[in-house]
TILOPA-149955 format. One line per 3 residues: number of its first residue (from 0); for each residue z, x, y of C-alpha. Coordinates in steps of 0.001 Angstrom, whole numbers. Each point is the difference from the previous one (the first is absolute). Layout:
BEGIN
NUM = Z X Y | ...
This chain:
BEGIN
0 = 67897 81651 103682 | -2116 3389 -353 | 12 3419 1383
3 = -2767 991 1481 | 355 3150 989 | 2650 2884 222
6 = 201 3289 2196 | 2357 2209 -322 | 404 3409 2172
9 = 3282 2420 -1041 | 1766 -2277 -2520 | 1360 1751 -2984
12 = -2440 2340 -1243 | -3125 -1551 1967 | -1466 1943 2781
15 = -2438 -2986 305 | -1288 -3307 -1993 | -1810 -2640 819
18 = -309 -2534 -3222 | -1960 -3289 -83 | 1117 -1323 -2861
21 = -1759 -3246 -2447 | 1086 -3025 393 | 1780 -518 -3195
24 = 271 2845 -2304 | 1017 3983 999 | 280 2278 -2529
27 = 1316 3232 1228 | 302 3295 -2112 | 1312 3341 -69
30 = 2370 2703 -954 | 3534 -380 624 | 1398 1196 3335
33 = -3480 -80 1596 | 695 -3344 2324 | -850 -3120 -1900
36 = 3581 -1364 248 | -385 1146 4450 | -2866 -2508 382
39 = 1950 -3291 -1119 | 3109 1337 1630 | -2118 -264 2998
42 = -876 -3398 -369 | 3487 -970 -1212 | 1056 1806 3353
45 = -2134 -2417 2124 | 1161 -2905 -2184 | 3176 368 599
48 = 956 3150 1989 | 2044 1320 -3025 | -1085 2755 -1723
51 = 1481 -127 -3366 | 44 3555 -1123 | 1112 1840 3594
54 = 3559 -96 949 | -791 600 4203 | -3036 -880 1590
57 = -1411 3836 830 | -319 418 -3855 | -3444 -1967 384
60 = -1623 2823 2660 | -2149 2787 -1862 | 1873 3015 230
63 = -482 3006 3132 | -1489 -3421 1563 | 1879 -2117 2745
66 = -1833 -3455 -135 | -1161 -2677 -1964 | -1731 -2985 120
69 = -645 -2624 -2370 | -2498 -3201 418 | -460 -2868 -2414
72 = -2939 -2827 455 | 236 -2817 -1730 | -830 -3574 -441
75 = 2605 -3039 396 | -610 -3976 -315 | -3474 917 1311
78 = 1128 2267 2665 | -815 3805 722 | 3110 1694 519
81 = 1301 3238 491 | 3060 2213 -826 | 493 3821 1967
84 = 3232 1990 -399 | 569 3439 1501 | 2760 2301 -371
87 = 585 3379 2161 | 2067 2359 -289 | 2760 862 2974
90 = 743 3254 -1338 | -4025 1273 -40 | -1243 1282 -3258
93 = 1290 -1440 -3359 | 582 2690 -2028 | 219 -58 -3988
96 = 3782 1734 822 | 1199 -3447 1877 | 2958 -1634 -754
99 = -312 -2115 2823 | -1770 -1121 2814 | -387 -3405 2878
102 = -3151 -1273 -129 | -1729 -2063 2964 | -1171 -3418 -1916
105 = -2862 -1981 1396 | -1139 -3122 -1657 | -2813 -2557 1354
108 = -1100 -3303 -1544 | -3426 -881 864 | 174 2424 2671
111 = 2940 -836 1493 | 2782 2051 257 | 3173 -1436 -2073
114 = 3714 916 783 | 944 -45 -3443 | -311 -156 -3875
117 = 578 -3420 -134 | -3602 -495 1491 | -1230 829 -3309
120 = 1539 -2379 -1721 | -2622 -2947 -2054 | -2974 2071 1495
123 = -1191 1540 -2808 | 1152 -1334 -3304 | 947 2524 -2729
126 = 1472 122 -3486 | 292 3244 -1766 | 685 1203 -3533
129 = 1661 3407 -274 | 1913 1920 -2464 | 3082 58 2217
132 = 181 -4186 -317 | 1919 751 -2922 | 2950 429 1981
135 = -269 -3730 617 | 1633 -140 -3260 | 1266 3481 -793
138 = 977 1355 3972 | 2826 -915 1947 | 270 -3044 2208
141 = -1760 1011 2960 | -3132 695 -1995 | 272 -3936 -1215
144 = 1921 -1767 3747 | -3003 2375 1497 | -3234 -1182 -2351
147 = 1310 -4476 63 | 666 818 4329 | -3340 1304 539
150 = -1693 -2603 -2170 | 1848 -2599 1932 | -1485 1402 3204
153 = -3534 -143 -1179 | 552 -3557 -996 | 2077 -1586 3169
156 = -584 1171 3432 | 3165 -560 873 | 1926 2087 -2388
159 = -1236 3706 1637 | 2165 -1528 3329 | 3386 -947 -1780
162 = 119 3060 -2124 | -456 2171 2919 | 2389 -2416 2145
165 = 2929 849 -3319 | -621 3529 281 | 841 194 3566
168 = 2953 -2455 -692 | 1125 2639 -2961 | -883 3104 2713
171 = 2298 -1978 2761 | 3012 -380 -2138 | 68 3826 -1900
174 = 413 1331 3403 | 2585 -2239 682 | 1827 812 -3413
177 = -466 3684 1098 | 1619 -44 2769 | 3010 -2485 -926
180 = -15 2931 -2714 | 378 2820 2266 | 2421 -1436 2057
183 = 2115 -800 -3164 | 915 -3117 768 | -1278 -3923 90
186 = 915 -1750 3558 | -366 -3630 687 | -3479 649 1866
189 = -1154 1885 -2955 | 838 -2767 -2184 | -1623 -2670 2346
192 = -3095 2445 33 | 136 41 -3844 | 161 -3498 -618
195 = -3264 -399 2876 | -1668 2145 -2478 | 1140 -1535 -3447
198 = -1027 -3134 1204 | -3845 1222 736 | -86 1852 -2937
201 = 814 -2682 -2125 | -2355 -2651 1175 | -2647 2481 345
204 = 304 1431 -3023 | 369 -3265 -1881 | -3116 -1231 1081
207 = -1252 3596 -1336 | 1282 -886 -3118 | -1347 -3269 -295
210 = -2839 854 770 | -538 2894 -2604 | 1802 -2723 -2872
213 = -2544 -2563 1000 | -2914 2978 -746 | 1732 1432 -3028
216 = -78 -3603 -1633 | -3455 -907 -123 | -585 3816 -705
219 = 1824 -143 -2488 | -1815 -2557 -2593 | -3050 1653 1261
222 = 638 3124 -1268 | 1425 -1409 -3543 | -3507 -1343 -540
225 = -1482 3402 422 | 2929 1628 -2296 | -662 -2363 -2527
228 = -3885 773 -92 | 625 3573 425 | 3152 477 -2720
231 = -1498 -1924 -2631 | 2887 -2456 -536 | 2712 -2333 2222
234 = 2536 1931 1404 | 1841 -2564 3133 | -93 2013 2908
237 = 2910 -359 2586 | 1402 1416 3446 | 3346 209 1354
240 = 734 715 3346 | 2494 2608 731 | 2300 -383 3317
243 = 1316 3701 77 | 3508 773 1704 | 2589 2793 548
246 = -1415 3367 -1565 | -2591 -1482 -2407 | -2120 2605 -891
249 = -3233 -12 1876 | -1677 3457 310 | 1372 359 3456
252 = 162 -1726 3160 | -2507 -1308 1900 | 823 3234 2359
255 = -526 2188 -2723 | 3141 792 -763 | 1020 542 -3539
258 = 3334 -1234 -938 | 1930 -46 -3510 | 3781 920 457
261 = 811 -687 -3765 | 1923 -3357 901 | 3 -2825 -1821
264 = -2939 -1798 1260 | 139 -3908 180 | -2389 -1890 -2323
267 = -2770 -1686 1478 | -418 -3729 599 | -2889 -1149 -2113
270 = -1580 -3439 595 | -3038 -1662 -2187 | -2956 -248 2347
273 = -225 -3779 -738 | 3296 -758 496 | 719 2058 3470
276 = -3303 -1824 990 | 1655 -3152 302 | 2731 833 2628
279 = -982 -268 3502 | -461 2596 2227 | 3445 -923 1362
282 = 1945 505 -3210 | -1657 3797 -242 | 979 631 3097
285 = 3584 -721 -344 | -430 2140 -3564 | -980 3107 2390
288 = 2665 -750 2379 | 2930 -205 -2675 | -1428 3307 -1312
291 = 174 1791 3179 | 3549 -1158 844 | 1497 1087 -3425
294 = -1821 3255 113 | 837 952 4208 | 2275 2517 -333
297 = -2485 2434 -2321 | -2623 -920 2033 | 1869 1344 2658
300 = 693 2868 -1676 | -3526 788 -959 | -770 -552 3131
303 = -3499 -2743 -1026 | -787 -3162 -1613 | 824 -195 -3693
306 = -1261 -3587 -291 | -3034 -2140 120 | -3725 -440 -271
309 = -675 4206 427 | 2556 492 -2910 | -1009 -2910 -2218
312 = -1649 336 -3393 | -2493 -1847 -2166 | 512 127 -3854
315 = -2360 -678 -2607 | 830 -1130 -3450 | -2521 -566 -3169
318 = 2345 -2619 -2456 | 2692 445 1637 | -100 3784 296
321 = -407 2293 2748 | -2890 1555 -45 | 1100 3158 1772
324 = 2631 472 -2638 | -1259 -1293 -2807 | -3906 -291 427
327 = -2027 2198 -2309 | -2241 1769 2016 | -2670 -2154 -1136
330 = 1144 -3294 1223 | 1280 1990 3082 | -3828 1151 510
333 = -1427 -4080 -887 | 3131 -743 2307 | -1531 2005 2861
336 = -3275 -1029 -208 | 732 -3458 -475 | 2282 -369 3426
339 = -3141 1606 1652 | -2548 -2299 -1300 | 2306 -2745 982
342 = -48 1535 3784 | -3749 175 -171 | -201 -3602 -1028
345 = 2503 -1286 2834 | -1955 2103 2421 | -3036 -1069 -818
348 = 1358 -3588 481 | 1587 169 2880 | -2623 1581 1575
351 = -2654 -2364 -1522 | -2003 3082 330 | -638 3523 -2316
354 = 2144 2692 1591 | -824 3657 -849 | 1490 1117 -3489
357 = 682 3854 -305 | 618 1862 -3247 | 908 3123 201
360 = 43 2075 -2986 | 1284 -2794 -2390 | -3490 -1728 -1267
363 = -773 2520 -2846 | 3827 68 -993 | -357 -3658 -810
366 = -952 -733 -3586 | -3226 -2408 -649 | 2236 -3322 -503
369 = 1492 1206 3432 | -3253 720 1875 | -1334 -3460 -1419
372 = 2873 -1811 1206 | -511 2083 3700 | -3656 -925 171
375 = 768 -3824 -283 | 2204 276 2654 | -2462 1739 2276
378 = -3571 -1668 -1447 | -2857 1352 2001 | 911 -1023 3499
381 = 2844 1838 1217 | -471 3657 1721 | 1742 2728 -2030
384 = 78 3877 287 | 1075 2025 -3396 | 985 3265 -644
387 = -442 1947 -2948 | -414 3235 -979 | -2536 -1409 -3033
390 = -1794 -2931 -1379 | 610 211 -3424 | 2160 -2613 -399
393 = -1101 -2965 2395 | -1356 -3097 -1224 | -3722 426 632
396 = 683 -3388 2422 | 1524 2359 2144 | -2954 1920 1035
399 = -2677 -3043 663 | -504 -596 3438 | 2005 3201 825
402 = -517 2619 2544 | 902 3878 -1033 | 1800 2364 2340
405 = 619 3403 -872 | 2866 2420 1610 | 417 3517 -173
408 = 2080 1895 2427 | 624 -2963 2643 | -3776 -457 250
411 = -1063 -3735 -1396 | -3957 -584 -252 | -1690 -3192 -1963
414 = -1531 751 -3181 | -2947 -1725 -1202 | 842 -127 -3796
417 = 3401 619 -1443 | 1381 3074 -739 | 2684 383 -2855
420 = 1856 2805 291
């Protein structure tokens, strides 16, 4: 899988760009703030129509401009293919003051116009390294349920559908708990209507769980091979999974809303991935079901879904410690690097094919025993874009075979030779 060509007109700080990248290695330089980090947001955004650093979809339109449009070529299994995503404002001009704004969202596949996100889905194959995968370890559970989820999509087509299918499920029954809520009292319809829902929850989001166990433990003993290269000795890495009920502390609610009333808050069931991999999907189920019986009346009161897949948690432990308490932040940093090596592997073998690795900022942060262990991974034959604000550090592997990009000011232009800065 390679790009082979990007064009960008009002995203971020680009007025316009139009990059034709090599086929393997893309070194791109410059100052901080000047729009390195924009250019593989963009092709993150076609990848997967998330764009990791913007919180509404308007954030990606150059300011005092109203429109932008985004276009990714690439190759696929032998195939020319092609990824355009457009985004106008409804309010005209975006100014630098705006809070807020609805965009108008276009997005074609080949050409053709696509009704949704999930069009993008296994079309073009990314993995990124970032600074913020830290909070796979170090962040709260969304950052983790939100990094194994979209990995899961990338590697079964079928897992983009029943994710979406849970979050309408989850949508469904918080309106019902709202207004059972704000009438103040449960009837016997409401309770038939609850147990409808309870019932599809449960078997939907056990076979969401199942299916992120049955990723989590071959990901697992992937990523302790990398640890163990990377830490310089054996440390047995483990995962638990977390089923989260009542008020469990999550960062908020999947609506945003904080919450942290100073109760007692109910510990969470934790569950060894190996041994919660052996239950059917069945016996999960009924786990979810039990859990949103005993906790009804506070869901009620909270008026949403305190329990399942969107509140669930993944734990990682080095000997039999967690790492988020207890990790240095050493091992938390091998930790890290070694779950996303293990994702690139998996990808790379599910796909039976090179998908496009980003890395964004991290490369010259890596020591040399670090960037040796990276450059295995990748060998010569995968397409990767870097950005750096230097070259001081990289192994000179790194550079062969590379093409150099400068970027000053949201304008990107090829360089013939590279230029340290």
């Amino acid at each position: 899988m390679r790009i082979t060509s990007i064009a960008l007109e009002n995203f971020r700080n680009y007025q316009t760009a139009l990059i034709e990248p090599h086929q393997f290695g893309n070194i791109i330089l410059g100052e901080n703030a000047q729009g390195k980090s924009n250019l593989l947001e963009a092709i993150e955004y076609a990848a997967t129509g998330n764009a990791y650093r913007a919180a509404k979809d308007f954030e990606l339109i150059r300011h005092n401009t109203e429109l932008m449009r985004l276009d990714v070529k690439f190759e696929a299994e032998g195939m020319d293919e092609s990824i355009s995503i457009s985004l106008k404002s409804k309010n005209g001009i975006v100014t630098p003051q705006a809070l807020s704004t609805s965009v108008q969202r276009e997005i074609k596949v080949n050409g053709l116009k696509q009704s949704s996100l999930s069009a993008l889905k296994r079309r073009l194959i990314v993995v990124s390294f970032k600074s913020q995968d830290l909070n796979i370890v170090r962040g709260g559970p969304a950052h983790r349920r939100d990094w194994i989820d979209l990995l899961l999509c990338n590697l079964k087509a079928a897992t983009a559908g029943r994710l979406s299918q849970y979050q309408k499920i989850v949508a469904q029954r918080n309106r019902l708990l709202r207004t059972i809520s704000e009438r103040g009292r449960l009837n016997e319809s409401d309770a038939e209507q609850l147990k409808t829902w309870d019932i599809q929850l449960a078997s939907t989001g056990a076979e969401i769980v199942k299916e992120r166990l049955n990723l989590m433990s071959s990901l697992v003993p992937i990523a302790e091979k990398y640890h163990e290269r990377l830490s310089g000795k054996r440390e047995s890495l483990t995962a638990e999974y977390v089923f989260k009920s009542k008020s469990s502390r999550d960062g908020g609610s999947e609506s945003g809303e904080q919450y942290d009333d100073g109760e007692a808050h109910e510990k969470p069931k934790m569950h060894k991935i190996e041994d919660l991999k052996k239950l059917p999907s069945k016996e999960i189920a009924k786990i979810i079901y039990v859990m949103l019986k005993d906790i009804r009346s506070e869901e009620i009161a909270r008026k949403q879904t305190l329990v399942g897949p969107h509140r669930d948690d993944i734990l990682f432990n080095l000997d039999g410690k967690s790492a988020l308490s207890f990790g240095s932040q050493g091992q938390q940093r091998s930790l890290v690097l070694s779950l996303k090596l293990a994702e690139l592997e998996s990808v790379r073998h599910a796909l039976n094919e090179q998908p496009v690795l980003l890395l964004d900022d991290v490369l010259a942060e890596l020591d040399l025993l670090r960037q040796e262990v990276l450059m295995e991974m990748v060998g010569s034959q995968m397409q990767t874009f870097v950005t750096t604000t230097h070259l001081s550090s990289f192994k000179p592997e790194w550079l062969v075979n590379s093409l150099f990009f400068t970027v000053e000011n949201g304008s990107c232009r090829a360089a013939l030779q590279p230029i340290p800065l």
